[in-house]
Biopython code that builds the backbone (N, CA, C, O; Angstrom):
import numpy as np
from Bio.PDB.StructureBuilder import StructureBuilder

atoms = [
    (1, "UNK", "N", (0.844, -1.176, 0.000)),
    (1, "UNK", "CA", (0.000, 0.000, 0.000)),
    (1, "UNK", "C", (0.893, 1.245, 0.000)),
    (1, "UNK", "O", (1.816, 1.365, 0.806)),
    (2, "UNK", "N", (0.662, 1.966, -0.721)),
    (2, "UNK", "CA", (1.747, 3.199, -0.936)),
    (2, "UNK", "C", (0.565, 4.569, -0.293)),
    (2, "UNK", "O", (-0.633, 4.764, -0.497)),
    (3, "UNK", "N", (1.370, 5.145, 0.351)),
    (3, "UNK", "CA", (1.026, 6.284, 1.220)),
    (3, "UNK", "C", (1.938, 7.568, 0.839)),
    (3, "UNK", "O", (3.144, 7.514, 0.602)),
    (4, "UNK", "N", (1.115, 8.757, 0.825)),
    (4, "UNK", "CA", (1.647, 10.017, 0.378)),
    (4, "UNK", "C", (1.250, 10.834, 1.177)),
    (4, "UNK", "O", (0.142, 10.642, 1.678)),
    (5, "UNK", "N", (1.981, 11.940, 1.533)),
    (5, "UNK", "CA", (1.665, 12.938, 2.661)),
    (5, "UNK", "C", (1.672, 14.404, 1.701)),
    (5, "UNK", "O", (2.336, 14.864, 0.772)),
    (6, "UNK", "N", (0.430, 14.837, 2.596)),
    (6, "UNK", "CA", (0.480, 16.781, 2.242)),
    (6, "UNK", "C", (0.148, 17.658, 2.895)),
    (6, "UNK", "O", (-0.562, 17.429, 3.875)),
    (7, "UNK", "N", (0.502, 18.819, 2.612)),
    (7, "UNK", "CA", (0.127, 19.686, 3.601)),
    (7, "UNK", "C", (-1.196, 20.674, 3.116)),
    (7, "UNK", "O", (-1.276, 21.143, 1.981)),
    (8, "UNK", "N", (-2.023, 20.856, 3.992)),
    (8, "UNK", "CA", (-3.123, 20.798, 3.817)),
    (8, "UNK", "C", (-3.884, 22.131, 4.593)),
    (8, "UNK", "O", (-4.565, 21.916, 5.596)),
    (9, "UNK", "N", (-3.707, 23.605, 4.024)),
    (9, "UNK", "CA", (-4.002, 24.551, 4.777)),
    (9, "UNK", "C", (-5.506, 24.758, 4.847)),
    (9, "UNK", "O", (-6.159, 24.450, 3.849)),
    (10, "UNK", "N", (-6.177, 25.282, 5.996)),
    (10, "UNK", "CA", (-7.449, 25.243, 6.546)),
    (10, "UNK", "C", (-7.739, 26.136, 7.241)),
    (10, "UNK", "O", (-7.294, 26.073, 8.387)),
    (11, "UNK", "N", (-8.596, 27.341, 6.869)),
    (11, "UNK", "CA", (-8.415, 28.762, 7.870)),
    (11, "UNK", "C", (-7.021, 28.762, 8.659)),
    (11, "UNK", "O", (-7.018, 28.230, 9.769)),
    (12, "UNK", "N", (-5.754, 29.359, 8.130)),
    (12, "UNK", "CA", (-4.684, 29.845, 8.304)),
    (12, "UNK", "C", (-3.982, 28.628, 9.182)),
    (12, "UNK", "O", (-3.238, 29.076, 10.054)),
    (13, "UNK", "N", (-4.064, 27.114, 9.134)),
    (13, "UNK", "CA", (-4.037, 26.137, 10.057)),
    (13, "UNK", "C", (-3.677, 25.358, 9.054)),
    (13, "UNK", "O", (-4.435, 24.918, 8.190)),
    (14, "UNK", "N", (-1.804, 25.058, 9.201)),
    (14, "UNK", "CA", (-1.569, 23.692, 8.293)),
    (14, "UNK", "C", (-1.592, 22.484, 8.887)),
    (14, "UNK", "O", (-1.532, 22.239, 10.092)),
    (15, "UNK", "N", (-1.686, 21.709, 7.936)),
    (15, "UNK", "CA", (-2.059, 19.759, 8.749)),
    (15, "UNK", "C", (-1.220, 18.663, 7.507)),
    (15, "UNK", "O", (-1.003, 18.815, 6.305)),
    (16, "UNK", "N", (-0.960, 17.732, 8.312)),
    (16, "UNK", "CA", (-0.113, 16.946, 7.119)),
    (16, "UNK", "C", (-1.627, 16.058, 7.249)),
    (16, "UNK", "O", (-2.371, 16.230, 8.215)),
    (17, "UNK", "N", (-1.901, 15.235, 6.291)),
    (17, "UNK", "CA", (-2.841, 14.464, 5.741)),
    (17, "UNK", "C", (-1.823, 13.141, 5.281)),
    (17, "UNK", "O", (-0.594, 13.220, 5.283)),
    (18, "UNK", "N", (-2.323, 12.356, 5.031)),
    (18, "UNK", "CA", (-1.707, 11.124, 4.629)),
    (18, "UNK", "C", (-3.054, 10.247, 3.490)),
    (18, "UNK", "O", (-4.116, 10.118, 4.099)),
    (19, "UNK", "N", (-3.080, 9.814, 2.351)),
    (19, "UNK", "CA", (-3.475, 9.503, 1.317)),
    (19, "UNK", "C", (-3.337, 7.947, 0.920)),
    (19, "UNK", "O", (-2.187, 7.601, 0.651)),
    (20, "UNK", "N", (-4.009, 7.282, 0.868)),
    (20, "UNK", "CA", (-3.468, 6.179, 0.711)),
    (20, "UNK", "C", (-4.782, 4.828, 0.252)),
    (20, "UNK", "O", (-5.826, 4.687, 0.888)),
    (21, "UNK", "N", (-4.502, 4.224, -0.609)),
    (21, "UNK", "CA", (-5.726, 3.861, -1.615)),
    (21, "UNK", "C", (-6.703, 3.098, -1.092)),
    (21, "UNK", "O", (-7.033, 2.124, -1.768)),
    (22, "UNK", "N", (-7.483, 3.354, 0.356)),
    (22, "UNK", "CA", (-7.847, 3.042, 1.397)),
    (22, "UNK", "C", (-8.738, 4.448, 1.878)),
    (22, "UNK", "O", (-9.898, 4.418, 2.288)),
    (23, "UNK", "N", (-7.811, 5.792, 1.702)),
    (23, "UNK", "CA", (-9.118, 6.478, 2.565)),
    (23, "UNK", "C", (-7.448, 7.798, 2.217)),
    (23, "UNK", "O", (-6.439, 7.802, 1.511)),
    (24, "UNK", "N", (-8.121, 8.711, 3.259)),
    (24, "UNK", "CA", (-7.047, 9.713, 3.811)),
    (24, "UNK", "C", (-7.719, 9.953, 5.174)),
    (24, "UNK", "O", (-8.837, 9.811, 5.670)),
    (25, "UNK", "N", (-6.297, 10.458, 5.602)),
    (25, "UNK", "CA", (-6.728, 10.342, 7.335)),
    (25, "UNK", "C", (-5.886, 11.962, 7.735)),
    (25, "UNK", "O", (-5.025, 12.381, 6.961)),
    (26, "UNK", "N", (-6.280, 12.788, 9.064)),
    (26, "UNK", "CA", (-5.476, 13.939, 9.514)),
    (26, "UNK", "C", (-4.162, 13.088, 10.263)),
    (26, "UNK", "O", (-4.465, 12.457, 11.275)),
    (27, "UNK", "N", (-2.550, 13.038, 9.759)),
    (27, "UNK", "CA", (-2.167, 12.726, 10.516)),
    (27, "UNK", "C", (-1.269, 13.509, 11.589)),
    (27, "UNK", "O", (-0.527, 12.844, 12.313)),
    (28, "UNK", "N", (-1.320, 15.013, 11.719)),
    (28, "UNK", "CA", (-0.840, 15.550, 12.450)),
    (28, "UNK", "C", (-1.912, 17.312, 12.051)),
    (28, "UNK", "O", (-2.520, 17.524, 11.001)),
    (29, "UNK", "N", (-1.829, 18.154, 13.108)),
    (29, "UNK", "CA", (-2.241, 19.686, 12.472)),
    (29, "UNK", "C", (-1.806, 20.385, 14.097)),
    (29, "UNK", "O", (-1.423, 19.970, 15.191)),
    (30, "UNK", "N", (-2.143, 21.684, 13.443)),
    (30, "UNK", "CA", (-2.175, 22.468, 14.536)),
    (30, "UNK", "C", (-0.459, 23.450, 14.225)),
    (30, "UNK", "O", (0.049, 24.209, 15.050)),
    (31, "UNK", "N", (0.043, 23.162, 13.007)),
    (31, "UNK", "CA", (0.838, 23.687, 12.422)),
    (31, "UNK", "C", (0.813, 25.181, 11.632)),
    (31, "UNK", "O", (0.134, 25.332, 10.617)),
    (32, "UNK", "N", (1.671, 26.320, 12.241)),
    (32, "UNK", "CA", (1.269, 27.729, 12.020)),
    (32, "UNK", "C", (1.830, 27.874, 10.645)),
    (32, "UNK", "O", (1.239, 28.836, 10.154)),
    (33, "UNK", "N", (2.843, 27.299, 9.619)),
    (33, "UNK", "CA", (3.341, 27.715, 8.203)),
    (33, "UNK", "C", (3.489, 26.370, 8.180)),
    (33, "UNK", "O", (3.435, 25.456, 9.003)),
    (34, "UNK", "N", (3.783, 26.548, 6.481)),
    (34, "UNK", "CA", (4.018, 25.663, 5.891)),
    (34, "UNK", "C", (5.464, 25.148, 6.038)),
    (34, "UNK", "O", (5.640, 23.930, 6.041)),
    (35, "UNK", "N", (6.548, 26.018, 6.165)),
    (35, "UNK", "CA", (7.484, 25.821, 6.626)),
    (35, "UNK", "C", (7.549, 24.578, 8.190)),
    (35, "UNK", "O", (8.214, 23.546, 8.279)),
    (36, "UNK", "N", (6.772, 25.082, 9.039)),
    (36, "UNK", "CA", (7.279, 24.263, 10.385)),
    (36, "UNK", "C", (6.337, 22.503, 10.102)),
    (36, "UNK", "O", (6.529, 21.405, 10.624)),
    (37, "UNK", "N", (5.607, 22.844, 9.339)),
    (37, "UNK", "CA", (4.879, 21.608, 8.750)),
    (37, "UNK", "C", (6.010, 20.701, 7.811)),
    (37, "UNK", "O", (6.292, 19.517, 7.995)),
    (38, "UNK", "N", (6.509, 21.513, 6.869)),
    (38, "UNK", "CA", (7.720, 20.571, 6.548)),
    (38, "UNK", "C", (8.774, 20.091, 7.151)),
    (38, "UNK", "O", (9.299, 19.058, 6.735)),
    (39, "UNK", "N", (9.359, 20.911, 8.464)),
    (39, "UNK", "CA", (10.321, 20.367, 9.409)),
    (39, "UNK", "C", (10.032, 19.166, 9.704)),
    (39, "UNK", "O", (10.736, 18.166, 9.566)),
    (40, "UNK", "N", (8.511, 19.296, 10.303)),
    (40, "UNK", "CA", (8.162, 17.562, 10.861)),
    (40, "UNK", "C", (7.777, 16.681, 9.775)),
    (40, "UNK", "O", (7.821, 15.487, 10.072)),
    (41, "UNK", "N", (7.270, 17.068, 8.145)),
    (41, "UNK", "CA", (7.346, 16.083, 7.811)),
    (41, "UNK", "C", (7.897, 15.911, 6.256)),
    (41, "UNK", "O", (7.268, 15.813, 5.202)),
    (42, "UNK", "N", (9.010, 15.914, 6.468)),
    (42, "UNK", "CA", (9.638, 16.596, 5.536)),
    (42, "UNK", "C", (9.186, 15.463, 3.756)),
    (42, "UNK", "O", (9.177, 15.834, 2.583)),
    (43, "UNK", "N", (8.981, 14.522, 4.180)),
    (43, "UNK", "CA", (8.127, 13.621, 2.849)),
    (43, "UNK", "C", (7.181, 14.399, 2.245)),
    (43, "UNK", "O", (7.096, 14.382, 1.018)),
    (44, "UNK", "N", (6.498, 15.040, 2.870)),
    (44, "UNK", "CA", (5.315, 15.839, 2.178)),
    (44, "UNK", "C", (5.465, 17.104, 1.396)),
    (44, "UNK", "O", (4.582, 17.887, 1.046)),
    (45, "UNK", "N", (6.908, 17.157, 1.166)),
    (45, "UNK", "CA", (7.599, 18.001, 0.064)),
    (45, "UNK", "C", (6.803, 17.765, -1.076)),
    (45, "UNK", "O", (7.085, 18.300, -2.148)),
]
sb = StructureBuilder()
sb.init_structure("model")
sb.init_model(0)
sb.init_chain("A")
sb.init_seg("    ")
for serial, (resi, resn, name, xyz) in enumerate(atoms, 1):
    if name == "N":
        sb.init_residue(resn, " ", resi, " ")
    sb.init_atom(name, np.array(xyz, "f"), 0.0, 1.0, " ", f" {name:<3s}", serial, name[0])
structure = sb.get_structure()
């Protein structure tokens, strides 16, 4: 199963999401830029 991550802005609120040929799920948020969202997940480049 192959899984892809993104970042996913929402009234000024980024979230990594995860995708995967099954569903998508929130797997992290509460992230202020897109920047500190890529620190933690940096796959979702």
């Amino acid at each position: 199963m192959k899984e892809e991550f993104y970042i996913l802005e929402v009234d000024e609120e980024f979230m990594i999401i995860s995708v995967t040929d099954r569903g998508a799920r929130v797997v992290r948020r509460g992230f202020n830029s897109r920047e500190e969202a890529l620190r933690e997940f940096p796959q979702a480049a």
